[in-house]
BAKE-978947 format. One record per residue (C-alpha): residue number from 1; x negated, y, z negated; residue in three letters. Coordinates in steps of 0.5 Angstrom, whole numbers, plus 500, padded with zeros to 3 digits. Layout:
BEGIN
     k     x     y     z     r
   NUM     X     Y     Z   Ala
...
This chain:
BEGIN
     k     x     y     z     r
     1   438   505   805   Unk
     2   435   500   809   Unk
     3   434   505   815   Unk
     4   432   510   811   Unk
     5   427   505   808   Unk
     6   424   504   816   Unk
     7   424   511   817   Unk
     8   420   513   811   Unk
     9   414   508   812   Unk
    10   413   509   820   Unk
    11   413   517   817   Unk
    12   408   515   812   Unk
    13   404   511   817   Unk
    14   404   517   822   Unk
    15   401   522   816   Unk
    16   396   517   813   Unk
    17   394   516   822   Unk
    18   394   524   821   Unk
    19   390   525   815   Unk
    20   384   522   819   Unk
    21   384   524   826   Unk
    22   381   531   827   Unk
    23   383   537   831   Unk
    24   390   540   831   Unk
    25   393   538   837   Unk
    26   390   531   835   Unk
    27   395   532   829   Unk
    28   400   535   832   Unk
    29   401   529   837   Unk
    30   400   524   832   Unk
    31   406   528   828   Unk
    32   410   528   834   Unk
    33   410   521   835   Unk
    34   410   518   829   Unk
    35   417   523   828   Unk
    36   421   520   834   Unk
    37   418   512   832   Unk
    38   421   513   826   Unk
    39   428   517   828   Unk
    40   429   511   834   Unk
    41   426   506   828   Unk
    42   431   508   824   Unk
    43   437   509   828   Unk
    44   436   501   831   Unk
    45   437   497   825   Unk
    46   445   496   825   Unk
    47   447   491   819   Unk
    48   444   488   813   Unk
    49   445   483   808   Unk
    50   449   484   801   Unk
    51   446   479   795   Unk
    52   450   479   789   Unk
    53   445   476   783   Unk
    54   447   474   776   Unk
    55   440   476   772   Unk
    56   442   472   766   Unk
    57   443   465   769   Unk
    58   437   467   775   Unk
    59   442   466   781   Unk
    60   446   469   786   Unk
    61   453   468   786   Unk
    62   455   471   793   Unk
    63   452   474   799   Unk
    64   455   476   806   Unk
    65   453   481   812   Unk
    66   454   488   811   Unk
């Protein structure tokens, strides 16, 4: 989830960056970037942290590396 999360926000870095420049080719390489940052963005985060938390008493009741 955490890669897919990266990968989105750097994709939807390159479409704000593309909805500004003007001529198509400029959009196009700004496309195509944002489009490998995003893949190698994505693909580079390996692990996570998993948080168990009780909403009742407000406290986190176990917690590991993934």
């Amino acid at each position: 989830m955490t890669q897919a999360v990266a990968a989105g926000a750097v994709g939807g870095l390159g479409a704000l960056i593309a909805n500004y420049v003007s001529g198509g080719l400029a959009t196009f390489a700004v496309g195509a970037i944002s489009s490998s940052v995003s893949a190698l963005v994505g693909s580079s985060i390996k692990g996570g942290v998993w948080v168990d938390y009780n909403f009742l008493a407000r406290t986190i009741t176990s917690c590991g590396w993934q």
